[in-house]
N, C-alpha and C positions, 0 to 999 in steps of 0.2 A: 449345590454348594458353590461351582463355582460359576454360576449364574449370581448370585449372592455377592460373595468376591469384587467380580466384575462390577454391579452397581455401586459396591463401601470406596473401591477404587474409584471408580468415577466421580460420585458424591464429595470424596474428599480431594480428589483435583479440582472439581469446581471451585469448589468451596475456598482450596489455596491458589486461585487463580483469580477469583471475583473481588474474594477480603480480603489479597490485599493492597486495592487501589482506593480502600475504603477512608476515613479521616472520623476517629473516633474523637478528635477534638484533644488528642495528645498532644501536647508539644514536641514529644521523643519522636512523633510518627512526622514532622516537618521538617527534620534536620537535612538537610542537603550532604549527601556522600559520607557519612560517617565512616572511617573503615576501620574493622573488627575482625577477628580471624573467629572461623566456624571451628568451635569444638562439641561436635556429636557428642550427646549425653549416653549413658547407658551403654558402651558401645559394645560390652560383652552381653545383653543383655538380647542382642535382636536375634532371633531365628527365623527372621521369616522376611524376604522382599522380595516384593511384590513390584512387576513391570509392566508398562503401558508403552506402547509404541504410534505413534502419530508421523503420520507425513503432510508435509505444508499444513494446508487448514483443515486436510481428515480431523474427523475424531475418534477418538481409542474407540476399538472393539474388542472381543474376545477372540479374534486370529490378531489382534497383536498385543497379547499378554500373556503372561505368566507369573508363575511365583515359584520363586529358588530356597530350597530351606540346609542349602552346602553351606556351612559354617564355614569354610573355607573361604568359598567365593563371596559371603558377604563378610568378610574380614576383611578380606583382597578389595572389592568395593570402598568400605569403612577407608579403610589407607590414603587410596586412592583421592578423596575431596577432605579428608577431617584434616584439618590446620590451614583451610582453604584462605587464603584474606579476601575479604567483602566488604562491598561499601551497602550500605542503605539509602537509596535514593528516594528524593522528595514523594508526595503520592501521585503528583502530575508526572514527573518523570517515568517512575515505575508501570503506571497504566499507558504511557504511551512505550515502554518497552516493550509490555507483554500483548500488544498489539502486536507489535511489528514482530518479536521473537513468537508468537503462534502461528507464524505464517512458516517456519521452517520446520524441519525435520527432529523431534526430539521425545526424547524420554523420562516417563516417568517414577520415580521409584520411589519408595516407600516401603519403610524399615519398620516392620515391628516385631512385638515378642508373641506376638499370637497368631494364629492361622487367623481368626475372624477380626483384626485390625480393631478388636474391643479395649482395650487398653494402651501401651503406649503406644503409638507409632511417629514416622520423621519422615517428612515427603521430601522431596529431594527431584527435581527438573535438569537435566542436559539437554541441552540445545546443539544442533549439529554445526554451529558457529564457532561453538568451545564457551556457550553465557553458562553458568550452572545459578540455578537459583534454589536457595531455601528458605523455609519456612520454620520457625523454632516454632513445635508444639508448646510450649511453655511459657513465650514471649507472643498471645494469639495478636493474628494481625501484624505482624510487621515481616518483611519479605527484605532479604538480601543476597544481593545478585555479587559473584565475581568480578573484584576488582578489574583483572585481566578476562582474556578470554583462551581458552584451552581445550585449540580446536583438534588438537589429534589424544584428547580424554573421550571422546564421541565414539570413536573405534575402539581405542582399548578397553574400556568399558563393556561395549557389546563381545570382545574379545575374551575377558575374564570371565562373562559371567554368559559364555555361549549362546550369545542372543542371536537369532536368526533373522528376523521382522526387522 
């Protein structure tokens, strides 16, 4: 099972790491810096997040993950980035971000209401810079990065949610 896990997690990092430098011929996905504040859908509704840990250009394994199902600490999480302001940057922008931001230190997490990430979930990227990037499952394809950056969220994060990796 959690061999399983492991690939739903990686799969769906690809996946919000590949889509979204993609141009589906939207005009919304061209807009230069849009900014918008992140309001997390459903937020009573996750039990379960799920973490990926990566250094520089490693990629995630199963000694740097886990899944937290303390309702507590993914409350304390939720707090932490919901009312975040973000911009949405161009698709050229954004693919030249998430070059240069996979070369550091960060994590990934991923909010949902089921152990097997079969129905809703909300990926969610910290960068050890302080960039947080998300992904609206709802809005597919479009990625919006922190206006600012909020480089001491990288430790307190691993802090609430007793991350060791």
């Amino acid at each position: 099972m959690k061999g399983l896990k492991l690939v739903l997690i990686v799969i769906i990092s690809a996946v919000f790491l590949s889509g979204c430098a993609s141009d589906r011929g939207n005009e919304n996905n061209r807009e230069k810096n849009v900014l918008t504040t992140i309001n997390i859908p459903h937020v009573n509704e996750y039990s379960f997040l799920y973490v990926q840990g990566a250094k520089g250009n490693a990629s995630f394994s199963e000694s740097t993950s886990t899944t937290i199902n303390d309702n507590k600490k993914i409350k304390e999480f939720i707090n932490k980035i919901d009312g975040m302001k973000v911009t949405k940057p161009s698709d050229k922008e954004l693919a030249e971000q998430i070059k240069a931001l996979n070369r550091q230190d960060r994590y990934t997490f991923i909010l949902s209401n089921s152990e097997t990430m079969d129905d809703m979930v909300y990926p969610i990227s910290i960068y050890k810079d302080g960039i947080v990037q998300f992904q609206d499952p709802e809005i597919e394809q479009i990625t919006l990065i922190s206006k600012e950056k909020y480089p001491e969220l990288f430790g307190e994060i691993k802090d609430i949610l007793e991350i060791t990796f």
